[in-house]
C-alpha positions as a Markdown table, in Angstrom:
| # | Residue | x | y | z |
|---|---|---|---|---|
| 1 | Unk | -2.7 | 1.5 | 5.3 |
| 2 | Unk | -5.5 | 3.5 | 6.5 |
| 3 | Unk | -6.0 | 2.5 | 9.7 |
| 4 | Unk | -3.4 | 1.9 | 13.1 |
| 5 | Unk | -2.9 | -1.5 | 13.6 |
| 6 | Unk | -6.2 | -3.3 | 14.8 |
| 7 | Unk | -5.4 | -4.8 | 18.2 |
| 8 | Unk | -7.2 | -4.5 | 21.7 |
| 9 | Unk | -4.8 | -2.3 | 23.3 |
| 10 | Unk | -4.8 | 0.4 | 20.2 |
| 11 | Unk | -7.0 | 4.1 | 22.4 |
| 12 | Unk | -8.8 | 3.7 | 18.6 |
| 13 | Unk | -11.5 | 0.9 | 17.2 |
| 14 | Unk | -13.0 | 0.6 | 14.2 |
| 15 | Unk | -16.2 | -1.3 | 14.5 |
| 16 | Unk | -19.3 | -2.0 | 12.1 |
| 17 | Unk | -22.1 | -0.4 | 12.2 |
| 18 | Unk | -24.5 | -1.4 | 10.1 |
| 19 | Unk | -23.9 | -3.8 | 6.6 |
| 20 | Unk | -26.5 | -3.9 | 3.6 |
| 21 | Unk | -25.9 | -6.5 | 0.9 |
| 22 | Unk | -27.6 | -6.8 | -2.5 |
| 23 | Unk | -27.9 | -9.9 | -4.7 |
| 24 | Unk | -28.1 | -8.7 | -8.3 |
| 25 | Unk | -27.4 | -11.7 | -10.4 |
| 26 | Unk | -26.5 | -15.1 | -9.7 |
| 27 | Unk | -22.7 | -15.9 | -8.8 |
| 28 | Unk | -21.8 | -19.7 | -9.9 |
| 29 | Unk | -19.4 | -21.9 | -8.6 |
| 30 | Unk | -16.1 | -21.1 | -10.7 |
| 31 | Unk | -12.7 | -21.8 | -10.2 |
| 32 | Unk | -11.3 | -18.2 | -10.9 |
| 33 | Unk | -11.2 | -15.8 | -8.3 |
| 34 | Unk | -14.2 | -13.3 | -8.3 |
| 35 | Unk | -13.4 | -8.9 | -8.4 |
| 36 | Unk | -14.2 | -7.5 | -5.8 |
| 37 | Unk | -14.1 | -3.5 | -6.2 |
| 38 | Unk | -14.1 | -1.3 | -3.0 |
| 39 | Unk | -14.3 | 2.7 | -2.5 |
| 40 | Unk | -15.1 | 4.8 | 0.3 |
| 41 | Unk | -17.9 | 7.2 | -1.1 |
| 42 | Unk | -18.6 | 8.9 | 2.5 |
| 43 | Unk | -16.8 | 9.9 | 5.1 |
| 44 | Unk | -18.9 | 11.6 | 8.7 |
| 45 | Unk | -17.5 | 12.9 | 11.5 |
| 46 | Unk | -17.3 | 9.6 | 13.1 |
| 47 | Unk | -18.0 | 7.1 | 10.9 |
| 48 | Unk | -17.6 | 6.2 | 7.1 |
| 49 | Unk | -19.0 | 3.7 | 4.6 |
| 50 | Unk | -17.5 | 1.2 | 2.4 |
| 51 | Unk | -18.9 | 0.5 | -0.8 |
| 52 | Unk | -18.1 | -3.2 | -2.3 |
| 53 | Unk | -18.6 | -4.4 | -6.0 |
| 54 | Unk | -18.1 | -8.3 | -7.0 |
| 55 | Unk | -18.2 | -9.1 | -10.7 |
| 56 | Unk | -16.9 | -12.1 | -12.3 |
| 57 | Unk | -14.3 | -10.2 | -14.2 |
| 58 | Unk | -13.8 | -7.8 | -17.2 |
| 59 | Unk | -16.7 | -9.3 | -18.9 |
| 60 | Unk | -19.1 | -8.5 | -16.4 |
| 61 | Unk | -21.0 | -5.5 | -17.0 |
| 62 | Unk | -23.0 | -5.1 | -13.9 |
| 63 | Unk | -21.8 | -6.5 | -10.8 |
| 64 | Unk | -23.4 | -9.4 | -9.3 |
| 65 | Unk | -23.0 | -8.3 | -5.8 |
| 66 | Unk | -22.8 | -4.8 | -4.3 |
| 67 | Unk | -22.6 | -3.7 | -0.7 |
| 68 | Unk | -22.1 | -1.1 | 1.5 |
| 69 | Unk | -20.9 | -1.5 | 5.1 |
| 70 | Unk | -21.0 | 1.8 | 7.8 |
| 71 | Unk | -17.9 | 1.5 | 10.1 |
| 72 | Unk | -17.8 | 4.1 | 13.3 |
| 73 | Unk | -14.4 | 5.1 | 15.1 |
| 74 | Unk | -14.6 | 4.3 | 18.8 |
| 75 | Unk | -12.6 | 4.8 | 22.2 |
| 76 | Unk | -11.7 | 1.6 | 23.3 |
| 77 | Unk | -11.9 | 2.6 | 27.1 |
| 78 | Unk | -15.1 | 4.2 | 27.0 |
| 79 | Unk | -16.8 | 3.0 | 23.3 |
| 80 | Unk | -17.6 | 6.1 | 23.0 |
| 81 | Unk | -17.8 | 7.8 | 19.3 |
| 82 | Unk | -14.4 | 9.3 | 18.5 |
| 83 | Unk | -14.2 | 11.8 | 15.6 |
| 84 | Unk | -12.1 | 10.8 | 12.4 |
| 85 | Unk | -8.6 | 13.1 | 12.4 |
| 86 | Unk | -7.4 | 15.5 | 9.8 |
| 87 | Unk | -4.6 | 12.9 | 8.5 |
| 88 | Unk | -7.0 | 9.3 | 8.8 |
| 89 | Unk | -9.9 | 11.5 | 6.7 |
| 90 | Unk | -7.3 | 12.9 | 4.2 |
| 91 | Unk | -6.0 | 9.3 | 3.9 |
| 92 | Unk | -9.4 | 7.9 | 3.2 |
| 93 | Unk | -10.6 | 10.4 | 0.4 |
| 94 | Unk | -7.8 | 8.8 | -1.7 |
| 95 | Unk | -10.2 | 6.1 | -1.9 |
| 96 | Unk | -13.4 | 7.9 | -2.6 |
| 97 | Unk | -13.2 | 8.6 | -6.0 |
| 98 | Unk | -13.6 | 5.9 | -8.7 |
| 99 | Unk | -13.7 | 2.9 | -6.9 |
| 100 | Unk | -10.6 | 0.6 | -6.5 |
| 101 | Unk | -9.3 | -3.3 | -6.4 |
């Protein structure tokens, strides 16, 4: 994965910073499982954003649903802002090209 494990004792947090979500079309009930589509189209110095896009499947043109959430690296003992390393940003940018399942 991209990230250490997420725990309480782990020196590194990733927390949410902000989360915008756009309804586009309406999603009916249905029994299948939705697609949901996720990149990572910016990475800051200490923080990057997730980009999400449900459709209903391969028939879907234009997703239904599409949204971005901002996540920000933190110390955990002071909850500071902590810079994202050489080797977690070089691991991220394999997810911000086309976006992936």
């Amino acid at each position: 994965g991209i990230f250490p494990p997420l725990t309480a004792e782990q020196p590194l947090w990733v927390v949410v910073a902000d989360f915008r979500i756009k309804y586009r079309r309406q999603l009916e009930y249905q029994r299948e499982p939705v697609s949901v589509e996720m990149s990572i189209p910016k990475i800051g110095g200490a923080s990057f954003t997730i980009a999400y896009s449900l459709t209903t499947g391969a028939a879907d043109e234009e997703p239904r649903v599409t949204a971005e959430s901002t996540m920000a690296m933190v110390a955990s003992a002071t909850g500071r802002p902590q810079r994202i390393d050489a080797q977690m940003r070089s691991r991220m940018k394999l997810w911000s090209g086309e976006a992936r399942s």
